[in-house]
C-alpha positions in Angstrom: 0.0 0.0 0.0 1.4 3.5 -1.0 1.7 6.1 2.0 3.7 8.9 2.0 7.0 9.3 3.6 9.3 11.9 5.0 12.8 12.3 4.0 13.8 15.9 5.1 12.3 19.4 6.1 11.4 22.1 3.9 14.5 23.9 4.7 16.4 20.9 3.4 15.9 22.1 -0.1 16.7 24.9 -2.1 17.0 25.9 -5.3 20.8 25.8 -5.0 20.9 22.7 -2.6 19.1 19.5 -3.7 18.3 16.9 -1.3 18.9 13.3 -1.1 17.4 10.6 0.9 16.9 7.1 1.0 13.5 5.3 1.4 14.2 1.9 2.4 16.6 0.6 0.4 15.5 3.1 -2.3 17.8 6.6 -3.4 15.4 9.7 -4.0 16.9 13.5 -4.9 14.4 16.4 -4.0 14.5 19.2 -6.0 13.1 22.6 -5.8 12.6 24.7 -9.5 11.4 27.9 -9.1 9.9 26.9 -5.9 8.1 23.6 -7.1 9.1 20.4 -6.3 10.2 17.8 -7.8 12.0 13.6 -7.1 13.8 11.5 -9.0 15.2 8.1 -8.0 18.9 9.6 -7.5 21.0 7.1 -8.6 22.0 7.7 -12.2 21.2 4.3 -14.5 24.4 5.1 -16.5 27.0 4.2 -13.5 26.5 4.5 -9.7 26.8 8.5 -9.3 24.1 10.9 -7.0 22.1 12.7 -9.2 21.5 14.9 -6.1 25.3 15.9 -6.5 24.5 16.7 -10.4 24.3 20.1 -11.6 20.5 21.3 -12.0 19.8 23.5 -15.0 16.3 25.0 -15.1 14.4 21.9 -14.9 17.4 19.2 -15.7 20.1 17.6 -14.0 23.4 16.6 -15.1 25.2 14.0 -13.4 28.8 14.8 -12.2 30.2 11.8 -13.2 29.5 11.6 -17.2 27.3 14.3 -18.1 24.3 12.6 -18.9 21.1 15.2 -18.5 17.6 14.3 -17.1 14.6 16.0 -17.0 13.1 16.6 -14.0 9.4 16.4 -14.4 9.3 13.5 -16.4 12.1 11.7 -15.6 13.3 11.2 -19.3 17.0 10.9 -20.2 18.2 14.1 -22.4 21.7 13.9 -22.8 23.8 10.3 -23.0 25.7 8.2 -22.2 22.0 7.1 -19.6 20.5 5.3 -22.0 16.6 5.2 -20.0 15.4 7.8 -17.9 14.6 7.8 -14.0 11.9 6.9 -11.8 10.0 10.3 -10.8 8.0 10.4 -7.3 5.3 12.1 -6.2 6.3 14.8 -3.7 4.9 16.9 -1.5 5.8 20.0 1.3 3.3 19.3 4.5 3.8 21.1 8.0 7.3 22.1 6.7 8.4 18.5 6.1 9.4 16.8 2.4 7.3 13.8 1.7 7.4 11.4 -1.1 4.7 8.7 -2.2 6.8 5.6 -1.7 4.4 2.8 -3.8 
């Protein structure tokens, strides 16, 4: 059964300073885009890097390790060598906590 699930406080996340968590044995990065929120699983599919530690772009991130580009709200790969996008998650700010929909 899906129930939400906090990984961080609001003032974990900035639009400079991505978060990552775990959920269970799961990697999420929280993101925050001109104030709206967004996760991603956060391990890059190309090889084992944090996206988290990437570099975020408007609504991408680049991984630090090779470069390869992901778009945020969707999850879709952009830029190679990732050949297949992320896993988004829903996310949401309640009582000044980050909370994603782990399913």
């Amino acid at each position: 059964m899906a129930e939400w699930v906090t990984v961080g406080t609001a003032d974990q996340v900035s639009e400079d300073e991505p978060l990552g968590a775990k959920v269970g044995d799961k990697h999420v990065g929280v993101f925050r885009v001109d104030g709206k929120l967004y996760a991603i699983d956060d391990i890059c599919p190309h090889a084992y890097a944090l996206l988290s530690q990437g570099f975020v772009d408007g609504q991408t991130v680049e991984c630090c390790l090779h470069g390869a580009v992901f778009d945020l709200p969707t999850g879709k790969v952009l830029k190679e060598p990732a050949d297949r996008g992320v896993r988004t998650w829903q996310v949401r700010e309640a009582g000044g906590e980050i909370q994603v929909l782990d399913e």
